[in-house]
Backbone as numpy.savetxt, mean C-alpha at the origin, in Angstrom:
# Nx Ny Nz CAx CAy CAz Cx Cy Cz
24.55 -9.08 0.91 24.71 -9.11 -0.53 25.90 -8.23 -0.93
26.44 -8.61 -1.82 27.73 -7.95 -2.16 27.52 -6.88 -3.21
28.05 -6.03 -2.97 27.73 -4.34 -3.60 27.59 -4.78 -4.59
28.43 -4.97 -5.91 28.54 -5.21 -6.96 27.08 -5.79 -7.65
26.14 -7.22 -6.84 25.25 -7.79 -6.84 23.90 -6.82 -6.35
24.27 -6.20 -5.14 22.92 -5.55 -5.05 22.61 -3.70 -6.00
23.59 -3.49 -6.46 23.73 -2.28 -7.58 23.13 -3.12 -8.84
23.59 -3.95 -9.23 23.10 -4.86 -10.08 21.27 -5.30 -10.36
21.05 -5.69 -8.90 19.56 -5.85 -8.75 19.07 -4.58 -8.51
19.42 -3.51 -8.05 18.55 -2.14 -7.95 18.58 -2.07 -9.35
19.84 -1.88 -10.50 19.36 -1.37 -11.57 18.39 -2.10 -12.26
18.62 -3.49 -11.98 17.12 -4.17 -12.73 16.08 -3.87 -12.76
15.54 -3.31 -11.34 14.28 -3.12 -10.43 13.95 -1.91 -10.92
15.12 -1.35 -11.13 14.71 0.49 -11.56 13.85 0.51 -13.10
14.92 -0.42 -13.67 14.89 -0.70 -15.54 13.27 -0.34 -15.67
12.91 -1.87 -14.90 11.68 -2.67 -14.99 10.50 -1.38 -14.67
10.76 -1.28 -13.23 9.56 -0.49 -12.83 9.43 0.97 -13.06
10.51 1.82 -13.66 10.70 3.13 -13.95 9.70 2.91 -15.08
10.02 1.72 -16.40 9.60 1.83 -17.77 7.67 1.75 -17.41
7.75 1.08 -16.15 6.26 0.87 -16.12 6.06 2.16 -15.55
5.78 2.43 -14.93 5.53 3.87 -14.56 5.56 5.33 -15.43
6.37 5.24 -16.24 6.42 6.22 -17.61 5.36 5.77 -18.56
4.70 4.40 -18.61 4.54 4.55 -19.78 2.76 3.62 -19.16
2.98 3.38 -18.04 1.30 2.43 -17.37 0.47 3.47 -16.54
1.73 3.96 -15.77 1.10 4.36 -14.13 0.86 5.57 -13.92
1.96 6.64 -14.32 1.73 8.20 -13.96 1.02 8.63 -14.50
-0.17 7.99 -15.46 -1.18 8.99 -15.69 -2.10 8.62 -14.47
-2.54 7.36 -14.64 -3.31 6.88 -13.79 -3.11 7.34 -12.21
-2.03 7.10 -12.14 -1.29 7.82 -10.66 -1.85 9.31 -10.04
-1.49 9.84 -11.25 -1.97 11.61 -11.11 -3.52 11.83 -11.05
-4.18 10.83 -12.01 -5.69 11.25 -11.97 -6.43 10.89 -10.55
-5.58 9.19 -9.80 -6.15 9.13 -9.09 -6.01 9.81 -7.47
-4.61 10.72 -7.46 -4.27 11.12 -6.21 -4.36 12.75 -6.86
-4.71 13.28 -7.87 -4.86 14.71 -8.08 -6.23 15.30 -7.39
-6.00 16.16 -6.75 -7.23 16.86 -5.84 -7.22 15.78 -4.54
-6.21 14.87 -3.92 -6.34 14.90 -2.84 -5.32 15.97 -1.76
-4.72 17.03 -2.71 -3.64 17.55 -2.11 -4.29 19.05 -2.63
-5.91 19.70 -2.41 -6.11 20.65 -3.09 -6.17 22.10 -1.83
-5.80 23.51 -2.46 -5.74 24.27 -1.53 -6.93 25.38 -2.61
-7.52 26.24 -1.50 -8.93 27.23 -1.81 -8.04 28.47 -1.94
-8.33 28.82 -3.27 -8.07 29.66 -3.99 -9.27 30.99 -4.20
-10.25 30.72 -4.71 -11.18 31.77 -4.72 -12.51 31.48 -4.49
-13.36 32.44 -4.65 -14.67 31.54 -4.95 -15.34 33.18 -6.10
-15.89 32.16 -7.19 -16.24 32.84 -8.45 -18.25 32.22 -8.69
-18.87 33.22 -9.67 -20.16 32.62 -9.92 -20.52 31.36 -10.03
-21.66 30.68 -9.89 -21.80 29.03 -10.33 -21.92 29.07 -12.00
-21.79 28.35 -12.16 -21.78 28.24 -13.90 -22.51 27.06 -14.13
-23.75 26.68 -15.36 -23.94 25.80 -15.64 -23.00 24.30 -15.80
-23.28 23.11 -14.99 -21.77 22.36 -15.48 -21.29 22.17 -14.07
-21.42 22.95 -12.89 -20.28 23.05 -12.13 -20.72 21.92 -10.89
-20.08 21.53 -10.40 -20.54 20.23 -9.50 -21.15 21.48 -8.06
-22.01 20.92 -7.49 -22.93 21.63 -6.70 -22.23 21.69 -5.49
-21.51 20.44 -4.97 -20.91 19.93 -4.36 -20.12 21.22 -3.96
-19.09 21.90 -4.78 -18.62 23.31 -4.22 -18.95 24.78 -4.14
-20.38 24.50 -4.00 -21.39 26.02 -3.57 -20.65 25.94 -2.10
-20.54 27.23 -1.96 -20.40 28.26 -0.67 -21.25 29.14 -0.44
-22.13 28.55 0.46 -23.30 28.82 0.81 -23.52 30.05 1.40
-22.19 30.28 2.08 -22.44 31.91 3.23 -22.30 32.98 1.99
-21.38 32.69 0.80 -21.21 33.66 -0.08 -22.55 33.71 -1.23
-22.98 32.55 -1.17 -23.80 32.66 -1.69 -25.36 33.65 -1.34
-25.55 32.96 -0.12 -26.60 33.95 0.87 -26.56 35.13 1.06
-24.72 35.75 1.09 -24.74 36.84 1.30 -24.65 37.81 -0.31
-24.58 37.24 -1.30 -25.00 37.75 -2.81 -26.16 37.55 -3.47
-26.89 36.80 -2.77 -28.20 36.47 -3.14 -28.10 35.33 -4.50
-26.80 35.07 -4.92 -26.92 34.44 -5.92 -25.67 33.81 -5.71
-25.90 32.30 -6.67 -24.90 30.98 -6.02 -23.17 31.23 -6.53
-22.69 30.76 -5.70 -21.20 30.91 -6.27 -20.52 29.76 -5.33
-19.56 29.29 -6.10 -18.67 28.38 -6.22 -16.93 28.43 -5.59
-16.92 27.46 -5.04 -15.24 27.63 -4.18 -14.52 27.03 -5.40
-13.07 27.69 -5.37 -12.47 27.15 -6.55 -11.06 26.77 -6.29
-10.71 25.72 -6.01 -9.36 25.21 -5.39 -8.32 24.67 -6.48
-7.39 25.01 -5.96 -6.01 24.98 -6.87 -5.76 23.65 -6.46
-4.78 22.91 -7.42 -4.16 21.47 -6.82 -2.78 21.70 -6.40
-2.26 21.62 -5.15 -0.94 21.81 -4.65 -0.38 21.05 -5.65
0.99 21.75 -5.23 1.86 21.87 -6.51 2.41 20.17 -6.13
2.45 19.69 -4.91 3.42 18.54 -4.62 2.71 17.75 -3.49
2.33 16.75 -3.64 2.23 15.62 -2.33 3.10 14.94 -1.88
2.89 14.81 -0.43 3.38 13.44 -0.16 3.38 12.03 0.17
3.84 10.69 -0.51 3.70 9.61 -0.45 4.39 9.11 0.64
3.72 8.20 1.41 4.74 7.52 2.54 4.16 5.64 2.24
5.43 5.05 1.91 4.80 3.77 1.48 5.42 3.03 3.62
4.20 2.87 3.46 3.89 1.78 5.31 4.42 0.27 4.84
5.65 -0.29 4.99 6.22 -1.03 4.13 6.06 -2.33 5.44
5.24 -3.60 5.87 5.78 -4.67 6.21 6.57 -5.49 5.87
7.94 -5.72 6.89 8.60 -6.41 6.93 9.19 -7.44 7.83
8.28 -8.37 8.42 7.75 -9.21 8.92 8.18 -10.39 8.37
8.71 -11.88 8.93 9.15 -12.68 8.21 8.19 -13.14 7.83
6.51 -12.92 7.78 6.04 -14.49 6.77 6.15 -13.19 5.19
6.80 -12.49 4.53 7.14 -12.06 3.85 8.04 -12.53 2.88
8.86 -13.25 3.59 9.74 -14.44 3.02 9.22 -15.75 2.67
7.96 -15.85 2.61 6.95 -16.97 2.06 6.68 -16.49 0.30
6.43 -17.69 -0.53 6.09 -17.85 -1.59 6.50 -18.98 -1.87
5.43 -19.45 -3.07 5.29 -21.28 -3.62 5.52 -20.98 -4.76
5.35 -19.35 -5.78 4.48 -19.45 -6.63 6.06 -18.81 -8.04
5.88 -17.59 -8.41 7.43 -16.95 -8.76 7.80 -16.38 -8.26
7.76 -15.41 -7.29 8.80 -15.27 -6.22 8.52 -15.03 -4.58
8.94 -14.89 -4.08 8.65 -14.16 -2.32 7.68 -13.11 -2.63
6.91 -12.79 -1.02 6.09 -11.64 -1.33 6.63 -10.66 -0.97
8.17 -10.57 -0.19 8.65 -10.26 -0.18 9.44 -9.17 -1.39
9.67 -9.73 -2.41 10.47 -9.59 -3.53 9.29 -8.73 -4.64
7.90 -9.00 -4.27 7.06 -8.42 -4.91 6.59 -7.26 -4.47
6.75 -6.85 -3.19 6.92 -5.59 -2.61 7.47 -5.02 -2.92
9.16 -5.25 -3.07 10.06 -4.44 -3.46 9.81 -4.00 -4.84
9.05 -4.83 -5.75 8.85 -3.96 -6.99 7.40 -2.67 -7.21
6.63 -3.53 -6.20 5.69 -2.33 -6.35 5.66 -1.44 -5.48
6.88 -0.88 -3.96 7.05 0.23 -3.57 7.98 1.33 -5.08
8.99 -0.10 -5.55 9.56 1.04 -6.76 8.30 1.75 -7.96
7.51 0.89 -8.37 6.76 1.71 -9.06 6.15 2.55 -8.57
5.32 2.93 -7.35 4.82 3.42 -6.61 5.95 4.62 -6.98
7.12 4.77 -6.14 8.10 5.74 -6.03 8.01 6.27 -7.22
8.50 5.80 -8.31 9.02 6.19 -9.62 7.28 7.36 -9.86
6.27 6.65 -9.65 5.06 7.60 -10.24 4.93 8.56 -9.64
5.06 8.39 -8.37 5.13 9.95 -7.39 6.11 11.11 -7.82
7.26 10.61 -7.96 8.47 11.19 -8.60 7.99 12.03 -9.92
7.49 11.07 -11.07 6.97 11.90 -12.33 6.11 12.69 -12.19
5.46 12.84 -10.68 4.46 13.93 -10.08 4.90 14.89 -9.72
5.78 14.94 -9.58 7.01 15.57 -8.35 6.41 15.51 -7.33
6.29 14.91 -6.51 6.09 14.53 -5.26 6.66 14.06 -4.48
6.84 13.97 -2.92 8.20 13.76 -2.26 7.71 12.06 -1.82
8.45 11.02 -1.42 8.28 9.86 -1.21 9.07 9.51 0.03
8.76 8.74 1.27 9.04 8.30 1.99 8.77 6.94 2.44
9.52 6.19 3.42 9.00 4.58 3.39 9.31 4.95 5.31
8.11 4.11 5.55 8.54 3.44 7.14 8.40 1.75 7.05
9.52 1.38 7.44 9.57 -0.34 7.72 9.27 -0.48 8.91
8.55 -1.72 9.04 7.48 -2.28 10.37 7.84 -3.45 10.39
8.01 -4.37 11.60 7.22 -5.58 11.96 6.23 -5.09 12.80
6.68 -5.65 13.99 5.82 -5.98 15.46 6.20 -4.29 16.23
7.52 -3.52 15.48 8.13 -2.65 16.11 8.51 -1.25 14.69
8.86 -0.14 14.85 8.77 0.25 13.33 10.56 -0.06 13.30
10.71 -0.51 12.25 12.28 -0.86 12.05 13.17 0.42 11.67
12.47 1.23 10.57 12.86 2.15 10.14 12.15 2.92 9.47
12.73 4.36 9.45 12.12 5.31 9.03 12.96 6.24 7.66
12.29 6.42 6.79 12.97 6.90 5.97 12.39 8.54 5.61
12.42 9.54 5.76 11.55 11.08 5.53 11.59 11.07 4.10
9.87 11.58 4.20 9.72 11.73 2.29 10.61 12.92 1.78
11.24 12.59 0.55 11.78 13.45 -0.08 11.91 13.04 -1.48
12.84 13.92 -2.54 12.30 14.01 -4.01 13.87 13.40 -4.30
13.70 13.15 -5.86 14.85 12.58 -6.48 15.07 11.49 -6.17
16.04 10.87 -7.78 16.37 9.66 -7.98 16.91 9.39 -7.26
18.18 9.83 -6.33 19.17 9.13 -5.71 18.64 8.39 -4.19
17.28 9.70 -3.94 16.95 9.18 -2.78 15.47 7.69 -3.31
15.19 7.92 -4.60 14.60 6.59 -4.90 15.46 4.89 -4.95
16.50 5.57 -5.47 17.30 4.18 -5.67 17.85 3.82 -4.22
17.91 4.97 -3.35 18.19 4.46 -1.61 17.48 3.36 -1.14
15.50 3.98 -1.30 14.33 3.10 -1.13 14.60 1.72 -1.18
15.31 1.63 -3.03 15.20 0.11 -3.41 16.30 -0.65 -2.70
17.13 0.25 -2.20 18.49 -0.67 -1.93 18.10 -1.27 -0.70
17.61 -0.25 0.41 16.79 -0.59 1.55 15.97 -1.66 1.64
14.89 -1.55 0.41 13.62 -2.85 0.75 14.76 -4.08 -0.24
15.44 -4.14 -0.65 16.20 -5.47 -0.88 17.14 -5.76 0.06
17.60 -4.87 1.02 18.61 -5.46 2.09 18.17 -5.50 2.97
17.06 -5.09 3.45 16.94 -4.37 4.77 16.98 -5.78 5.75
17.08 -5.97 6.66 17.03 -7.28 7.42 16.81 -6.78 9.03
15.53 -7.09 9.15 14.29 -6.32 10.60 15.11 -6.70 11.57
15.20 -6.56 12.83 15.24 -6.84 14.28 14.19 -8.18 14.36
12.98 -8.08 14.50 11.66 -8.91 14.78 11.24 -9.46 13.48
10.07 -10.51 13.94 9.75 -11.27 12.79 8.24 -11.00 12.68
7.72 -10.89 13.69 6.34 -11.02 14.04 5.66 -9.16 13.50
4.16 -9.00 13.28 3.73 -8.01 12.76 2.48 -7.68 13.73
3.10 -6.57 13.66 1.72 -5.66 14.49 1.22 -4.05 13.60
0.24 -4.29 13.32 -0.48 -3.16 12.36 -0.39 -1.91 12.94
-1.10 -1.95 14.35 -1.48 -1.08 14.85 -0.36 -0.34 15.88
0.79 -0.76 15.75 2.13 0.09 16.02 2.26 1.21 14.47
2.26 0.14 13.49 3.03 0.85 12.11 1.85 2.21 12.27
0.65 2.27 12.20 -0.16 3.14 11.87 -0.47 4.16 12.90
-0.16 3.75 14.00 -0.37 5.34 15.01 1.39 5.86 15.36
2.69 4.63 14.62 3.48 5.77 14.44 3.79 6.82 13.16
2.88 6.27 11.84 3.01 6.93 10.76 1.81 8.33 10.72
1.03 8.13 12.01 -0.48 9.13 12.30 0.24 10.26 13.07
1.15 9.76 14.15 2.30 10.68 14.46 3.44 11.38 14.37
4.20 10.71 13.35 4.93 11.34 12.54 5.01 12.07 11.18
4.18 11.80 10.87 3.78 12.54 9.58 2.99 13.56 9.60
3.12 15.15 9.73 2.14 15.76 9.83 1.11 16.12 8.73
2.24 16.37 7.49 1.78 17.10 6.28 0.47 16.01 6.02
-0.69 15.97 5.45 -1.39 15.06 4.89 -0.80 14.18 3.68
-0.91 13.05 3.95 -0.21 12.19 2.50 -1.14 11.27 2.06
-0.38 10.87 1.24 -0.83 9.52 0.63 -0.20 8.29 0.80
-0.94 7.48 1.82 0.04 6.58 2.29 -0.32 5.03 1.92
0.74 3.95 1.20 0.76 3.05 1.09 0.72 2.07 1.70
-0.32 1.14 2.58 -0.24 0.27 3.28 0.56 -0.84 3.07
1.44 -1.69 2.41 1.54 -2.68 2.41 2.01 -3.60 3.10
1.37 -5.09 3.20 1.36 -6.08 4.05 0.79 -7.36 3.03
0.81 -8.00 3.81 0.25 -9.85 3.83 -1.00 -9.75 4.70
-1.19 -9.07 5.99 -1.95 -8.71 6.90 -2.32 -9.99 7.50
-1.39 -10.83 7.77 -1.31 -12.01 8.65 -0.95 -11.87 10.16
-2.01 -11.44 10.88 -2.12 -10.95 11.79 -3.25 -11.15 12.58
-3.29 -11.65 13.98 -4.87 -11.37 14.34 -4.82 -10.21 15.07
-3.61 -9.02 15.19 -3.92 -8.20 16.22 -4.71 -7.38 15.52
-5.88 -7.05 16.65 -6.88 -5.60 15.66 -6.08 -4.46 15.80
-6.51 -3.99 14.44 -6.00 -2.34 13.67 -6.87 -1.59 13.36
-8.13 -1.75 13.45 -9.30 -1.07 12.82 -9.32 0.32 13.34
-8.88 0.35 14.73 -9.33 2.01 14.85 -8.16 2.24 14.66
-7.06 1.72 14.61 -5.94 2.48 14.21 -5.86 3.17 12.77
-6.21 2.20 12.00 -6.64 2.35 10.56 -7.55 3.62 9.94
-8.65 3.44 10.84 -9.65 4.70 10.49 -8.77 5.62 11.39
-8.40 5.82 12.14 -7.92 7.36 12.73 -7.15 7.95 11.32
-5.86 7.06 11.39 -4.86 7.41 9.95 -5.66 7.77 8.45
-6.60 6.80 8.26 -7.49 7.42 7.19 -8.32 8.48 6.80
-8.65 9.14 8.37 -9.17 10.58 8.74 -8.20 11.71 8.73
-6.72 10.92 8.60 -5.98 12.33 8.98 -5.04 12.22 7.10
-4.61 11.23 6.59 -4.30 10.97 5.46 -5.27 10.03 4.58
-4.65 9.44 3.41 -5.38 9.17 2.38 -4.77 7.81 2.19
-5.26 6.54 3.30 -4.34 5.50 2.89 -5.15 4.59 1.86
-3.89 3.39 1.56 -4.76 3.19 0.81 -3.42 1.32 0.69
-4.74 0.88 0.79 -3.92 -0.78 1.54 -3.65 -1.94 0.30
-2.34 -2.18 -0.03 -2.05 -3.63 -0.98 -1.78 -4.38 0.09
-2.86 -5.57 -0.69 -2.52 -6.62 -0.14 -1.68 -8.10 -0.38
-0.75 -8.29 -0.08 0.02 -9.39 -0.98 -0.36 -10.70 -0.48
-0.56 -11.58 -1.50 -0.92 -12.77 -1.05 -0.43 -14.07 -2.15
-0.18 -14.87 -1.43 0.60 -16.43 -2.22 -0.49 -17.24 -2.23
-1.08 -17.54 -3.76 -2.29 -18.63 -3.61 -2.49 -19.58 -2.77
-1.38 -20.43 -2.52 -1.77 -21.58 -1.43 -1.99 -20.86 -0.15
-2.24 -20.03 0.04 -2.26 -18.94 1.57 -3.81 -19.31 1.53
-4.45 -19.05 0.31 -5.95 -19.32 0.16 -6.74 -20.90 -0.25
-6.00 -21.67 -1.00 -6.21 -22.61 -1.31 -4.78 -23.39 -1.04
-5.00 -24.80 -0.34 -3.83 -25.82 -0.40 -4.08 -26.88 -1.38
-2.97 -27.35 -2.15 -3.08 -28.22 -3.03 -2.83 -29.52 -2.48
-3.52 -30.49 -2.90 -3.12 -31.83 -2.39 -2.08 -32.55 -3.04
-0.62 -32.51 -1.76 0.43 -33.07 -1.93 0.94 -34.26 -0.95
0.39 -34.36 0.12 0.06 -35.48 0.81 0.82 -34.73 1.85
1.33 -35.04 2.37 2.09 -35.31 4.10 3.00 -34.13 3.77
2.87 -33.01 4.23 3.80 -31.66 4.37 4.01 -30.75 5.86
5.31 -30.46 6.08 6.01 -29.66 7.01 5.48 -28.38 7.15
4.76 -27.68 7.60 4.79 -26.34 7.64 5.38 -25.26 8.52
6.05 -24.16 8.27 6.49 -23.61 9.18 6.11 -22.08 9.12
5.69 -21.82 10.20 4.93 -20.16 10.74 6.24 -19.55 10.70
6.42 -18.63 9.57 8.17 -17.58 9.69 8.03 -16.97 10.69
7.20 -16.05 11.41 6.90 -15.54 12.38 6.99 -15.75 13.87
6.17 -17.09 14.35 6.16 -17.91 15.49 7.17 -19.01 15.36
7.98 -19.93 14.50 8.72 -20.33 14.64 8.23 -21.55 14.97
6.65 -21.89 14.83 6.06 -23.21 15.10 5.95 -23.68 13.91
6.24 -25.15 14.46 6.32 -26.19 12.78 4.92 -26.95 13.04
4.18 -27.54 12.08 3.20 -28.27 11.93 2.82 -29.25 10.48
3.05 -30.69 11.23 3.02 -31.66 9.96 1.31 -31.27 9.74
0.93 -31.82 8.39 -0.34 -31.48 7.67 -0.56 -32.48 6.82
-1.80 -33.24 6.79 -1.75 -33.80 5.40 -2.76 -33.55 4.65
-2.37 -32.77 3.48 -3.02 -32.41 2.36 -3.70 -32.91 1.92
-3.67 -34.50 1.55 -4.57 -35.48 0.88 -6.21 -35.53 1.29
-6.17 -34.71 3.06 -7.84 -34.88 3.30 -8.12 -33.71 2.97
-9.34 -34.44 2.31 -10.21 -32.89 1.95 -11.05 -32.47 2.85
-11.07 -33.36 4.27 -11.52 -32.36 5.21 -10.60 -31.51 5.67
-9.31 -31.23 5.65 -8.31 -30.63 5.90 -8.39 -29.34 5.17
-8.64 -29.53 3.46 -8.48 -28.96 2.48 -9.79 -27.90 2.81
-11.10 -28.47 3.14 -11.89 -27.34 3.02 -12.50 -26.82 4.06
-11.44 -26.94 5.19 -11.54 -26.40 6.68 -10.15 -25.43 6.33
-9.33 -25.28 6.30 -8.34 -24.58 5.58 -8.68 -23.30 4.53
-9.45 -23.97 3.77 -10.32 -22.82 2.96 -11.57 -21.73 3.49
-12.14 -23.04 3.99 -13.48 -22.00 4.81 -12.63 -20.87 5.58
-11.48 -21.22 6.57 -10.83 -20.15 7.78 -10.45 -18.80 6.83
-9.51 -19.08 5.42 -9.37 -18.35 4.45 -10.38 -17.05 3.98
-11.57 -18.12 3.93 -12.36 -16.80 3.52 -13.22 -15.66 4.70
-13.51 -17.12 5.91 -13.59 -15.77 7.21 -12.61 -15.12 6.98
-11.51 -15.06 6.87 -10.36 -14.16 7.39 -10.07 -13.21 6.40
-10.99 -13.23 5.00 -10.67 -12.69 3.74 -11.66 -11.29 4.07
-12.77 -12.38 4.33 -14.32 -11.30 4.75 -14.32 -10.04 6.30
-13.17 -10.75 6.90 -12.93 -9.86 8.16 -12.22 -8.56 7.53
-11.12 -8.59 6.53 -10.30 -8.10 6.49 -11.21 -7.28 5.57
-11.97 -7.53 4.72 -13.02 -6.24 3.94 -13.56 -5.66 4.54
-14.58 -6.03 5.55 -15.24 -5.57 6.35 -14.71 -3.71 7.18
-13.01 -4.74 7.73 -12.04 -3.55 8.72 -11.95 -2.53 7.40
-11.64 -2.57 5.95 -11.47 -1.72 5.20 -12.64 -0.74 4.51
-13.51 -1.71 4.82 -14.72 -1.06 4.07 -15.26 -0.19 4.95
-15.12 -0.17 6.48 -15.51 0.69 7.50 -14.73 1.38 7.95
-13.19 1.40 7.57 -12.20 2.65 7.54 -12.46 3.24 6.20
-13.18 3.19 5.41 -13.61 3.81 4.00 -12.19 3.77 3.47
-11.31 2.71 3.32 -9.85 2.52 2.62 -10.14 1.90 1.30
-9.66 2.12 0.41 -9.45 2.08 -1.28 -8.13 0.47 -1.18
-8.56 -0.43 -1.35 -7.82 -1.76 -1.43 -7.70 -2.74 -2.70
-6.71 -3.01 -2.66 -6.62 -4.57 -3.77 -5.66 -5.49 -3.34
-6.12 -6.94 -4.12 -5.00 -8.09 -3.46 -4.31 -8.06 -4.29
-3.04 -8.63 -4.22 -2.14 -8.57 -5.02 -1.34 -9.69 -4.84
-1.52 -10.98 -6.57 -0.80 -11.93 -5.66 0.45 -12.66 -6.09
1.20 -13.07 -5.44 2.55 -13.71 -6.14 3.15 -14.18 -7.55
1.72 -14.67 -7.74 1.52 -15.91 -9.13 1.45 -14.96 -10.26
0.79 -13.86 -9.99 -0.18 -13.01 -11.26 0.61 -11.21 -10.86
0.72 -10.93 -12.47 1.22 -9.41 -12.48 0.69 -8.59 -11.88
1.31 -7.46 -11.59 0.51 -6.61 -10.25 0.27 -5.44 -11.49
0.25 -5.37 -12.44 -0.22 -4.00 -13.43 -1.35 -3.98 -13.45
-2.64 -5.02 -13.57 -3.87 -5.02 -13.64 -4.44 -4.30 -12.61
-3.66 -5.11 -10.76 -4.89 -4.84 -10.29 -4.29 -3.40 -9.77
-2.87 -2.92 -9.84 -2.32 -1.48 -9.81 -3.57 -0.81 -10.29
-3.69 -0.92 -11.73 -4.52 0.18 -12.41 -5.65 -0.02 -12.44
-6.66 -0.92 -11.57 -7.97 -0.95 -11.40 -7.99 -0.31 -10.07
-7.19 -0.42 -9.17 -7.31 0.98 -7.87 -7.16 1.99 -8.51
-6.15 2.45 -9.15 -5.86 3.67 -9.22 -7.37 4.36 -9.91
-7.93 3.27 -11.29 -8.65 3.69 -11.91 -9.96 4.64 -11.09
-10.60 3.28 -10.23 -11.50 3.51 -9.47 -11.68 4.38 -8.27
-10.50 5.08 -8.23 -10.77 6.20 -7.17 -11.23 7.27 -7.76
C-alpha cells in the first residue's frame, strides 16, 4: 500500500475508534480490568460493608478481632492483544474481512488502555508467531499497532493456537491483560495451553466470525476455497441436506469451543462481520 493511502487509512481507523473509546469504552474498560492489576497495601479493622472475602485471618487471630487487607490498584497495566493472522482472516461475505474488523477492534482496545495509561503490546501469529511488538505507552507507538495490523503480510497461512499462547506465557512476564483474537478455525487443541496462560494472566478471547461460517445460504452450485489449506471444494447449496449437515458441524464446533473456554474460566464474546462490535464490546466488558 502506498504511504500516502495507508496514513490515510490509519487516520480513519484512529478518527473512528479513538472517538469510540473516549466516549463508549474507557469507562467500561477501567471498571472492567480495574483491580486486576492490584498491589497489598495495608491491612486496617473490618468495617460494617466490607466484603469478607478480604479478612486476613492470621491478623485477625492474632488481634482477636477481624481486620481486613487493603490493596491499592497499580498505577498501570499491561495489555498484550494475541492478534491472528492466518489467511482464513481474509474471508468475509458480509461488510468487510474479518480481517479488517480486527484491525478496528485491536485499535479500540489500544486507544482504551492508553486513556488508562496503560502500556499496550500486540504479538502476530499464524501457525508460527510472526511478530512481536513490546507493550508500551503513547500515541505514536499506537498508530505503529494500526499501521502493522493493516500491512502486516504473515510468512504462513495456516493457525496454530497453542504456539501463540505458550509463546505469549513465555514472554511476557509482568501479569497482563491479554487479548485473544482469532476466527479459531482450527482443530489443533489449545486447551491446556489456554488455561496455563489464564493462570498466569487475565485473557480474555474475541471471537470473529462471518455469518455464512454458521449458516449457508442457498445459492446453488458454489466454489469454495480453504485460505489456509489451499483446497477448493464445489458445494451445492440448494440441498438442504447439505445445508443442515453444515449447520449441525457449526454448532458442535460452536459448543466445543465454549466448553475449552468455560473450563479455562476465560471471559468471551463472538463478534461478527455483519453486526457492530460496540454491543457485544460492552457486554464483556460489562460482565466482568
Amino acid at each position: 500500500m502506498e504511504t500516502s493511502a495507508l496514513l490515510k487509512k490509519v487516520r480513519k481507523i484512529e478518527i473512528k475508534t479513538r472517538g469510540l473509546s473516549s466516549q463508549i469504552f474507557s469507562g467500561e474498560y477501567h471498571s472492567a480490568f480495574k483491580g486486576r492489576g492490584m498491589a497489598f497495601s495495608e491491612v486496617r479493622e473490618y468495617m460494617p460493608g466490607d466484603d469478607v472475602r478480604t479478612i486476613d485471618w492470621n491478623v485477625t487471630a492474632r488481634f482477636n478481632a477481624p481486620y481486613v487487607k487493603v490493596f491499592e490498584e497499580e498505577r498501570e497495566l499491561s495489555v498484550v492483544l494475541l492478534v491472528d493472522v492466518s489467511a482464513s482472516g481474509l474471508f468475509g461475505t458480509q461488510k468487510q474481512f474479518k480481517q479488517d474488523l480486527i484491525t478496528e477492534l485491536c485499535a479500540v482496545v489500544a486507544f482504551s488502555a492508553s486513556q488508562n495509561n496503560d502500556k499496550i503490546g500486540v504479538i502476530f501469529f499464524s501457525d508460527k508467531i510472526e511478530k512481536f511488538i513490546p507493550p508500551k505507552k503513547g500515541k505514536s507507538h499506537i498508530l505503529r499497532i494500526i499501521r502493522e495490523l493493516i500491512e502486516f503480510k504473515p510468512d504462513n497461512v495456516n493457525t496454530n493456537l497453542e504456539v501463540a499462547l505458550k509463546y505469549m506465557t513465555n514472554v511476557i512476564k509482568k501479569r497482563s491483560v491479554v487479548f485473544l483474537i482469532s476466527d479459531f478455525q482450527t482443530e489443533l487443541p489449545f486447551a491446556d495451553a489456554l488455561k496455563i496462560a489464564n493462570k498466569k494472566h487475565d485473557v480474555v478471547a474475541l471471537r470473529i466470525i462471518d455469518k455464512t461460517e454458521n449458516e449457508i445460504p442457498n445459492i446453488g452450485l458454489v466454489k469454495l476455497k480453504d485460505n489456509e489449506s489451499g483446497n477448493i471444494l464445489w458445494v451445492d447449496t440448494s440441498s438442504k441436506k447439505f445445508r443442515t449437515q453444515f449447520k449441525a458441524n457449526q454448532l458442535k464446533t460452536d459448543a466445543n469451543l465454549k466448553e475449552v473456554f468455560s473450563r479455562s474460566g476465560i471471559d468471551t464474546t463472538s463478534i461478527y462481520t455483519h453486526e457492530s462490535y460496540i454491543k457485544p464490546l460492552m457486554n464483556l466488558f460489562k460482565n466482568r
